[in-house]
N, CA, C and O of each residue as an XYZ file, in Angstrom:
256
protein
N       0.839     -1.201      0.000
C       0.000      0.000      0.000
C       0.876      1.254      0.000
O       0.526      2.237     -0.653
N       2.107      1.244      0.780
C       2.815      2.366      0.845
C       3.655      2.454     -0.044
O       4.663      3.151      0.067
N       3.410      1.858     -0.918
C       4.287      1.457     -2.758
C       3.490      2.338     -3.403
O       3.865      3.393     -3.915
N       2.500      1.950     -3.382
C       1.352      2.534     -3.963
C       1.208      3.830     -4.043
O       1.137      4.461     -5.098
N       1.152      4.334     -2.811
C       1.396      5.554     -1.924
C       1.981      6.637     -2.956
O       1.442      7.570     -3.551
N       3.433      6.095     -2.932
C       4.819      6.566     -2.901
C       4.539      6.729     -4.745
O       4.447      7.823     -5.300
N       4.474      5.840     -5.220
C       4.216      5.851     -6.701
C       2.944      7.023     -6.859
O       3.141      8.132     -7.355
N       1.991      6.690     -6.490
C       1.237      7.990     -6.916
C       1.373      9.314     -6.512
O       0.717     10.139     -7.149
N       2.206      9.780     -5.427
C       2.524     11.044     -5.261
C       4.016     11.531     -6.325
O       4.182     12.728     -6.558
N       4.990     10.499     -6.887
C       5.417     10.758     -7.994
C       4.906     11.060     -9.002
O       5.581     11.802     -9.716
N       3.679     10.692     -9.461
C       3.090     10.468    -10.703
C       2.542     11.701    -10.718
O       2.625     12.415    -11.717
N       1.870     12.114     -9.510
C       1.122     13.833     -9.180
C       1.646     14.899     -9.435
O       1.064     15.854     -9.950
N       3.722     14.831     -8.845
C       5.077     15.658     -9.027
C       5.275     15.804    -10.400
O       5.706     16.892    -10.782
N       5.071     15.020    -11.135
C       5.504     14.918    -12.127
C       4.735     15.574    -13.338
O       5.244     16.237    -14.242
N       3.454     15.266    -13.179
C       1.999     16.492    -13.415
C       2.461     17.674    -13.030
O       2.876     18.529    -13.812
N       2.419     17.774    -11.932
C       3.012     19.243    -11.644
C       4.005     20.089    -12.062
O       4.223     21.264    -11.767
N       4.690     19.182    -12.934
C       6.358     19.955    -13.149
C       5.660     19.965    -14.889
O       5.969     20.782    -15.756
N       4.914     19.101    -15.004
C       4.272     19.432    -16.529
C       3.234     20.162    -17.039
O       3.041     20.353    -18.240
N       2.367     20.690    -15.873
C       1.471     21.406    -15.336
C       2.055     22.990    -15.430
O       1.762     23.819    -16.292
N       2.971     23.159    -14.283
C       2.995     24.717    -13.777
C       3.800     24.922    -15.350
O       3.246     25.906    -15.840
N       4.818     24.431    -16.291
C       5.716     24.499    -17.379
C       4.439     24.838    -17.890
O       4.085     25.993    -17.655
N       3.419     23.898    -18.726
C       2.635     24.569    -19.778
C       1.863     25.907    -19.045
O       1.502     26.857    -19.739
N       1.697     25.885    -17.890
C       0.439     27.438    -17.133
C       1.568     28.280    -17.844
O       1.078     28.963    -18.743
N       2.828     28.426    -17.723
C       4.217     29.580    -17.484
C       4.224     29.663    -19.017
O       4.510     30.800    -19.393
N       4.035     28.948    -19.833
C       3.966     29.028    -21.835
C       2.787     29.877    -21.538
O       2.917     31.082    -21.324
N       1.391     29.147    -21.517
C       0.536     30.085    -21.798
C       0.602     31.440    -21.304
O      -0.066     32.220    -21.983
N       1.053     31.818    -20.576
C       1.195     33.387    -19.535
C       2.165     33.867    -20.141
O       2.487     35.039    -19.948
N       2.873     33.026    -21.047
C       4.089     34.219    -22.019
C       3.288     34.406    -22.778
O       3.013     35.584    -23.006
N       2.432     33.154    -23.631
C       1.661     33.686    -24.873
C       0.884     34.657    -24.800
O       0.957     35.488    -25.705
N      -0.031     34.845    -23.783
C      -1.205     35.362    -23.209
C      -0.835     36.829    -23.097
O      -1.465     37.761    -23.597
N       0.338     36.912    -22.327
C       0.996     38.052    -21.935
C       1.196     39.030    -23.223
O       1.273     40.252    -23.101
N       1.283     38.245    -24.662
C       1.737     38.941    -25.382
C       0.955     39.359    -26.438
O       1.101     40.243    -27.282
N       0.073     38.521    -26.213
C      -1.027     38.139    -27.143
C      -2.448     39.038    -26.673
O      -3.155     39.554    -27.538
N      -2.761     39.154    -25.226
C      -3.474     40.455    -24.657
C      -5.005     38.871    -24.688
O      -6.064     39.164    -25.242
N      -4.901     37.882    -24.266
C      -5.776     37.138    -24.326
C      -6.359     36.779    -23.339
O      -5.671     37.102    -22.370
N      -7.923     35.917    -22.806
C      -8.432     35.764    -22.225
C      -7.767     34.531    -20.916
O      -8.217     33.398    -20.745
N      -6.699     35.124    -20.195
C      -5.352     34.150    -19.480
C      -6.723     32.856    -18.438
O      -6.734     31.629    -18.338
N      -7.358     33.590    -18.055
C      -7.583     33.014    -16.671
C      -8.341     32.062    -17.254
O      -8.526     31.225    -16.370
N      -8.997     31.645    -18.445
C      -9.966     30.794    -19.023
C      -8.892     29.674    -19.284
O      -8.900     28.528    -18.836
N      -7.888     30.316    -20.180
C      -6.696     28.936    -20.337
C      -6.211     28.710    -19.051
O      -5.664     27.607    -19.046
N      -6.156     29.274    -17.898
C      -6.004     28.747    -16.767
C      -6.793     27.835    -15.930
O      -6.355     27.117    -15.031
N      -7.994     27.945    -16.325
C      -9.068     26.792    -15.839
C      -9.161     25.750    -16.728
O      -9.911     24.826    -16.412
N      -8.728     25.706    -17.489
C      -9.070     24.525    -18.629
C      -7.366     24.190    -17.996
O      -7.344     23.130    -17.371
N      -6.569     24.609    -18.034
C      -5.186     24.125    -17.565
C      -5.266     23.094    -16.080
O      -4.517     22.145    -15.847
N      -6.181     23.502    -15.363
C      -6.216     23.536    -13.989
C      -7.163     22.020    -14.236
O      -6.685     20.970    -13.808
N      -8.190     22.019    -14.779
C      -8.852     21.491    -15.125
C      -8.264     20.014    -15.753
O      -8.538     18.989    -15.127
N      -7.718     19.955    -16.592
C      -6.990     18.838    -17.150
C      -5.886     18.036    -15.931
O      -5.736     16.849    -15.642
N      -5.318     19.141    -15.478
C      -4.082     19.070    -14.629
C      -5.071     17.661    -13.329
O      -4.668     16.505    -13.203
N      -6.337     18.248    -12.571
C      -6.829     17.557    -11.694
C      -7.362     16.070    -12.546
O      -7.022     14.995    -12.050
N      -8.058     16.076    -13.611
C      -8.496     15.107    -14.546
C      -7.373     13.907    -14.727
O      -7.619     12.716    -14.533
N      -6.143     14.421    -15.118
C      -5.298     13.459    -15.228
C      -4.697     12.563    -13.573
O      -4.538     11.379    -13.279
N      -4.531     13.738    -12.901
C      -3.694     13.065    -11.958
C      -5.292     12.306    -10.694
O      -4.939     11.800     -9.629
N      -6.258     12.338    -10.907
C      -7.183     11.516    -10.366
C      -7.126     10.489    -11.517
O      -6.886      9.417    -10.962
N      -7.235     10.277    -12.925
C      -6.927      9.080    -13.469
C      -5.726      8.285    -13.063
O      -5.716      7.071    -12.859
N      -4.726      9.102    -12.969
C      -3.379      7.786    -12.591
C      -3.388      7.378    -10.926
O      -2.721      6.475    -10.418
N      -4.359      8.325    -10.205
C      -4.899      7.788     -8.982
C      -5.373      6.614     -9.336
O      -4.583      5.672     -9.399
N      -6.816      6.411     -9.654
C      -7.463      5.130    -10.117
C      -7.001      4.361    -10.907
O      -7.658      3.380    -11.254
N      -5.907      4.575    -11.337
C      -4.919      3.264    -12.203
C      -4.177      2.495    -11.633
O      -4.000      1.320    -11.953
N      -3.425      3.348    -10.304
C      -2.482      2.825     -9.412
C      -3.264      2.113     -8.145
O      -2.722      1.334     -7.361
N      -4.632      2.529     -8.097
C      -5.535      1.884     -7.076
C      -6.089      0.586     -7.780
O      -6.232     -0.408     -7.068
N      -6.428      0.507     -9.181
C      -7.423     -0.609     -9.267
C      -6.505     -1.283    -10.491
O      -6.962     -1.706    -11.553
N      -5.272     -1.281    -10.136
C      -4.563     -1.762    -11.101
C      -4.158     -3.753    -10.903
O      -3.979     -4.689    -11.682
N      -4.175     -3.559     -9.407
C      -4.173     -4.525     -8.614
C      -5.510     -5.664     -8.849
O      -5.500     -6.829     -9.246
N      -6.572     -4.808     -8.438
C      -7.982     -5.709     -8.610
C      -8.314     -6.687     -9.375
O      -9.441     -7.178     -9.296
């Protein structure tokens, strides 16, 4: 279980480091571009939680 654990809070880090990288692209584009930021920020935010609750339930019922 604490394999488990340990593996899915990598898998979350790792979202995150691929996560905050694309938010920091769009906020250059956005920045330059004079565009609607905070919408690509919810759809960013949005995907970001979507994925890392899927590799939750992969690493949970992978076993079953």
């Amino acid at each position: 279980m604490f394999d488990a654990l340990v593996k899915i809070a990598i898998q979350v880090l790792n979202n995150f480091d691929s996560f905050f990288s694309s938010i920091f692209f769009l906020y250059e584009c956005n920045r330059h571009l004079d565009k609607n930021f905070f919408l690509w920020l919810k759809i960013c935010i949005s995907i970001f939680y979507f994925t890392a609750i899927f590799h939750i339930y992969i690493y949970i019922f992978r076993d079953v």
